[in-house]
C-alpha positions as CSV (number, residue, x, y, z in Angstrom):
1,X,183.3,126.9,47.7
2,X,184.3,128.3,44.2
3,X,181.4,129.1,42.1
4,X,182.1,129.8,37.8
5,X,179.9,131.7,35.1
6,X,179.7,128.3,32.7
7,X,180.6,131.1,29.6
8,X,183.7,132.2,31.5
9,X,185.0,128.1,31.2
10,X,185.9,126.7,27.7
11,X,184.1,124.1,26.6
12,X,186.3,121.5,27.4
13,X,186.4,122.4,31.3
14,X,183.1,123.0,31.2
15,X,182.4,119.7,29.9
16,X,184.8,117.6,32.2
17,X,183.1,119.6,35.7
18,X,179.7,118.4,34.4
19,X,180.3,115.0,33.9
20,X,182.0,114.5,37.2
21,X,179.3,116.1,38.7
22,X,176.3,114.4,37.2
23,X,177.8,110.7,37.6
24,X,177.5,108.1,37.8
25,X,174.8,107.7,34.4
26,X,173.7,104.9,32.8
27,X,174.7,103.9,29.3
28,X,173.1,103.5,26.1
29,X,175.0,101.2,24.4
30,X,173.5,102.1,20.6
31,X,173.7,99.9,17.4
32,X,172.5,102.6,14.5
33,X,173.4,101.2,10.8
34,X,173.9,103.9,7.7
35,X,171.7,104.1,4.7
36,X,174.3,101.5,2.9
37,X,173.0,99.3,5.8
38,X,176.5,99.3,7.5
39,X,176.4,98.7,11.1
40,X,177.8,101.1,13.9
41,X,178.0,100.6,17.7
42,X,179.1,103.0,20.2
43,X,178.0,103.7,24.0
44,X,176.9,107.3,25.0
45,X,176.6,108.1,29.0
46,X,174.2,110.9,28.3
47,X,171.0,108.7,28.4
48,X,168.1,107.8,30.3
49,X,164.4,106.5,30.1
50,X,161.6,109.7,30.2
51,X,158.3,107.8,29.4
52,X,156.6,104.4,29.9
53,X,153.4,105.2,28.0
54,X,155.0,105.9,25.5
55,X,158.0,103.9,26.0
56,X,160.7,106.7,25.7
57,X,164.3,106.9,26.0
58,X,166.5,109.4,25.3
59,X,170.2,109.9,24.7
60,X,172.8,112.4,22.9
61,X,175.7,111.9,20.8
62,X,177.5,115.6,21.7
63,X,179.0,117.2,18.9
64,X,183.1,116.7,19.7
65,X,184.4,119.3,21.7
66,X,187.6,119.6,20.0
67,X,186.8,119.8,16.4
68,X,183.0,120.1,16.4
69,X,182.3,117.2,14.0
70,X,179.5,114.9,14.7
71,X,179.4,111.3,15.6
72,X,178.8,108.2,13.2
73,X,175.4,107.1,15.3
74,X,174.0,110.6,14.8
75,X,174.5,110.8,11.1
76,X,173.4,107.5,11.2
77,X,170.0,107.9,13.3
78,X,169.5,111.2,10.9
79,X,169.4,108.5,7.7
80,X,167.5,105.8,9.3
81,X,165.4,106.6,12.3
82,X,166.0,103.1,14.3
83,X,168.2,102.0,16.8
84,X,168.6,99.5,19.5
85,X,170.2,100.7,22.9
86,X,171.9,97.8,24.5
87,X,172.4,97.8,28.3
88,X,175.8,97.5,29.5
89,X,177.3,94.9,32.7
90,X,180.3,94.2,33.9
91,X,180.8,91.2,31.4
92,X,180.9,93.6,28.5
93,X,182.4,96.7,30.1
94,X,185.6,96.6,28.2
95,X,184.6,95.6,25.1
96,X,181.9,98.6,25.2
97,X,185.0,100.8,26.1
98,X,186.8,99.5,23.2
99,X,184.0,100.2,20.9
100,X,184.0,104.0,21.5
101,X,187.3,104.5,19.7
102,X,187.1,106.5,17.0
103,X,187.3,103.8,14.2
104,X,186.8,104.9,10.0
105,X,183.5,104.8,8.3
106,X,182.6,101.5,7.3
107,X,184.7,100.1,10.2
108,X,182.5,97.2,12.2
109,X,182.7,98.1,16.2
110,X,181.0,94.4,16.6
111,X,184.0,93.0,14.9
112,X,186.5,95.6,16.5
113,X,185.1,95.0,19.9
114,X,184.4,91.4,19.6
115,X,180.8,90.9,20.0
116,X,177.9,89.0,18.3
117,X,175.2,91.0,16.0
118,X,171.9,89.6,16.8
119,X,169.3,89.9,14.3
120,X,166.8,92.8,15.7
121,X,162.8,91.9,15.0
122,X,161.5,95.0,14.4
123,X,164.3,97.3,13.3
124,X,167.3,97.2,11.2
125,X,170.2,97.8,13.0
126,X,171.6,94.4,15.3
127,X,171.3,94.1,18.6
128,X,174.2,93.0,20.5
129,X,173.8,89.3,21.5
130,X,175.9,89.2,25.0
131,X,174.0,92.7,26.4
132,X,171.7,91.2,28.9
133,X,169.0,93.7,27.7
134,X,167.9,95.1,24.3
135,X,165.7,97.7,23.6
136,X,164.7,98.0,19.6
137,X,163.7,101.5,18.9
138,X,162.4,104.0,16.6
139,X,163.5,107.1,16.7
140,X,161.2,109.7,16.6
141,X,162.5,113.2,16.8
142,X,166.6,114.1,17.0
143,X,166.1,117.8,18.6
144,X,169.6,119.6,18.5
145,X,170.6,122.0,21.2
146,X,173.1,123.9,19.5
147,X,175.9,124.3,16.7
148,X,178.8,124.5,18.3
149,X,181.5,121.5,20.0
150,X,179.6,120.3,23.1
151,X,176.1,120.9,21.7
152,X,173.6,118.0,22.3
153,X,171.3,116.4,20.1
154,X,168.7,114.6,22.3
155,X,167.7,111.8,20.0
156,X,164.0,110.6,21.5
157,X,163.4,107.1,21.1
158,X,159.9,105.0,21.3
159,X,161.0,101.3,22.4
160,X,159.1,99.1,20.1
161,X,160.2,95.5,21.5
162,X,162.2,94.5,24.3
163,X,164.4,91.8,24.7
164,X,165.8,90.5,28.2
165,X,168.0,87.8,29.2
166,X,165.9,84.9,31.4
167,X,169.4,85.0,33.4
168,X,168.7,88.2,35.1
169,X,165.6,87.6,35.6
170,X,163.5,86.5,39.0
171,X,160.8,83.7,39.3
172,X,157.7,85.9,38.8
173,X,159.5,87.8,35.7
174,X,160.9,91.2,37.3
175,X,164.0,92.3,36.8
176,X,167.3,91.0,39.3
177,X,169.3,94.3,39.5
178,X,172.2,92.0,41.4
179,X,172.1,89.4,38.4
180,X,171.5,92.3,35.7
181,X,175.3,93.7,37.0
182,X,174.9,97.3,35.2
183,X,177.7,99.5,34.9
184,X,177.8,103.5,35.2
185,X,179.8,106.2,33.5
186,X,181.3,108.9,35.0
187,X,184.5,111.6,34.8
188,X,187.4,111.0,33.2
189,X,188.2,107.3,32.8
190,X,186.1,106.5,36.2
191,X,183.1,104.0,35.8
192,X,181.0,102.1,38.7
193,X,179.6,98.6,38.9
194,X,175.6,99.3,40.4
195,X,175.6,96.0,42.3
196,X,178.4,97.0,44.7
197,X,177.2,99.7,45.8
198,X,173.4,98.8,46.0
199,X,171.5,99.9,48.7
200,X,167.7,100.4,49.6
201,X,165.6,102.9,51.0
202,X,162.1,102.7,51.8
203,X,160.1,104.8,49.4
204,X,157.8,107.5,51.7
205,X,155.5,106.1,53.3
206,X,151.7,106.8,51.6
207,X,150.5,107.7,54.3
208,X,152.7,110.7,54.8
209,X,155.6,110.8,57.3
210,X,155.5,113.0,59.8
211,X,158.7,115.3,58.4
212,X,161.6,116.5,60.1
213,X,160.2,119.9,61.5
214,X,158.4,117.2,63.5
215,X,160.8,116.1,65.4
216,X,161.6,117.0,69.1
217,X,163.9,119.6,69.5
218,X,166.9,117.2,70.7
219,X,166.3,115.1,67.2
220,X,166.4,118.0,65.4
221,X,169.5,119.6,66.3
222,X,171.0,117.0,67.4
223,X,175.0,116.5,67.2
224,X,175.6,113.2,66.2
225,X,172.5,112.5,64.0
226,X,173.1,113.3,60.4
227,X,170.5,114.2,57.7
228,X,170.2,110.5,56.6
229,X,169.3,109.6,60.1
230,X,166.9,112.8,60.2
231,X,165.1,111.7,57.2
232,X,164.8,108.2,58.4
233,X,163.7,109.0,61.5
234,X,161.7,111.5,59.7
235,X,159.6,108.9,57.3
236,X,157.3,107.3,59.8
237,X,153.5,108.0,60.6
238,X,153.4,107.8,64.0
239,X,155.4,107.9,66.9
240,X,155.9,104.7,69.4
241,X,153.4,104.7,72.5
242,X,154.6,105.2,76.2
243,X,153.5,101.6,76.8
244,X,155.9,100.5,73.6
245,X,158.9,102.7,74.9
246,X,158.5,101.8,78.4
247,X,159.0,97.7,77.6
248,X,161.7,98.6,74.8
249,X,163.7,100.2,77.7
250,X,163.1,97.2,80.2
251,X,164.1,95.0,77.7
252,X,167.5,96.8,77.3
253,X,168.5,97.8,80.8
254,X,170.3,94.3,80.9
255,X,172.7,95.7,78.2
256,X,172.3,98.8,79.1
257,X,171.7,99.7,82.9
258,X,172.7,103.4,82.5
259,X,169.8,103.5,80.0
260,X,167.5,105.5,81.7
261,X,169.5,108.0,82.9
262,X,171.8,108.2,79.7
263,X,172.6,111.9,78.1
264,X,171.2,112.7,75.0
265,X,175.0,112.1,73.2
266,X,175.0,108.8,74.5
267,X,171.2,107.6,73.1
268,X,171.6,109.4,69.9
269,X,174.9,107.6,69.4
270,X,173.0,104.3,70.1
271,X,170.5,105.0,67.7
272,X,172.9,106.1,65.3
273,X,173.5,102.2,65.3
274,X,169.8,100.6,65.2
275,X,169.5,103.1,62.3
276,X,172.9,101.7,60.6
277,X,170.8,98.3,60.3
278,X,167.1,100.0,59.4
279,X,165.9,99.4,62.7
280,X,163.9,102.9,63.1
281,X,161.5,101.4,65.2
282,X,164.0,101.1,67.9
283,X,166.1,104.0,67.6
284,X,162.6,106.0,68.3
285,X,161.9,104.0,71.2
286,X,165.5,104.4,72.3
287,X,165.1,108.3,71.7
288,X,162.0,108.9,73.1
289,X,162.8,107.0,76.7
């Protein structure tokens, strides 16, 4: 492993090791307008939601590395303290890449990037009509981390109305991540689409799991099973009974007849599998017989 003093990098390597490290992130997809009332619209990857009472998100236009100037949405956010952050999916994806080129002043990225400006109800700057989501926003601080290219300036935002799509949405009103089709920044020129690479995993269990210094010795250092399957394993309450392991094994001795008297390798590899499909019941009973 190489390891690096951040001050011993310039500012531009710095920069690109960070954000391929911390990816994939969201993006805030932000419609400011100046104090002509001229609208702007350009995505920023630094961003995320911090508070739900208040409802607070947060993103930061970076000063530019290169040249240290600052960005059109933070001027404009400085001016008038409102702005809507638009959610980005796959529909969108290139037109929201489109909109980040550096255009003139008084150049419309709606127009540029060919997307509809929705009148917002509670703030001045538009929303944009195709993002599935739209969060109008008041911005109440802009706190700036620094002076030079790089620097931050975390502009907080309270979401004062929210706006979603009924076609991402489920029968009781929550939100369909699958339908919603988000898309993530990271390094370079890479980006993700969420829904392809979607999968779940139970939240702890409130009643506590029993951890993995819990495990018996053979789980624990075990070979074959990885940390995933540790911490699956890991995340139950209780352990099967005798009685349970006893008729799990009787009902698999037709498959497998060696079952009982199968090495460690050989059961951990089989519950390597039940555990590929989120069967952790089994894969205890399987290890424990």
């Amino acid at each position: 492993m190489i390891s690096f003093n951040p001050k011993d990098l310039t500012t531009g390597k710095l920069h690109s090791y960070l954000l391929n490290a911390v990816a994939p992130r969201p993006i805030a997809f932000a419609s400011t307008i100046d104090k002509e009332g001229n609208p702007n619209l350009s995505p920023f990857s630094f961003f995320n939601v911090f508070s739900a009472n208040p409802p607070i998100l947060i993103f930061s236009p970076a000063r530019r590395v290169r040249d240290n100037t600052t960005k059109h949405t933070l001027q404009n956010v400085e001016a008038v303290k409102e702005v809507v952050i638009n959610v980005v999916n796959y529909d969108i994806v290139h037109q929201m890449s489109l909109s980040s080129t550096e255009y003139p002043d008084n150049v419309n990225e709606f127009e540029k990037a060919g997307l509809t400006m929705l009148e917002s109800d509670e703030v001045k700057p538009f929303r944009v009509a195709e993002s599935p989501i739209q969060l109008e926003c008041k911005v109440n601080d802009i706190v700036k981390l620094g002076t030079e290219g790089g620097a931050g300036n975390l502009v907080i935002c309270e979401v004062v109305k929210l706006h979603i799509s009924v076609d991402v949405l489920n029968e009781d009103q929550t939100i369909n991540q699958e339908k919603l089709d988000l898309v993530a920044r990271a390094g370079g020129s890479y980006y993700s689409r969420a829904k392809s690479g979607f999968f779940e995993i139970p939240k702890p269990l409130s009643t506590m799991g029993i951890g993995v210094d819990a495990l018996p010795d053979h789980v624990k250092n075990s070979m074959i099973l990885t940390g995933n399957n540790l911490g699956m394993l890991a995340n139950v309450d209780q352990l099967p009974t005798a009685e349970e392991v006893s008729q799990f094994v009787k009902d698999i001795s037709e498959r497998y007849p060696d079952i009982k008297t199968a090495s460690h390798r050989k059961k951990h590899k089989l519950a390597q599998n039940y555990l590929s499909y989120g069967d952790v019941e089994s894969a205890w009973k399987l290890l424990l017989s």
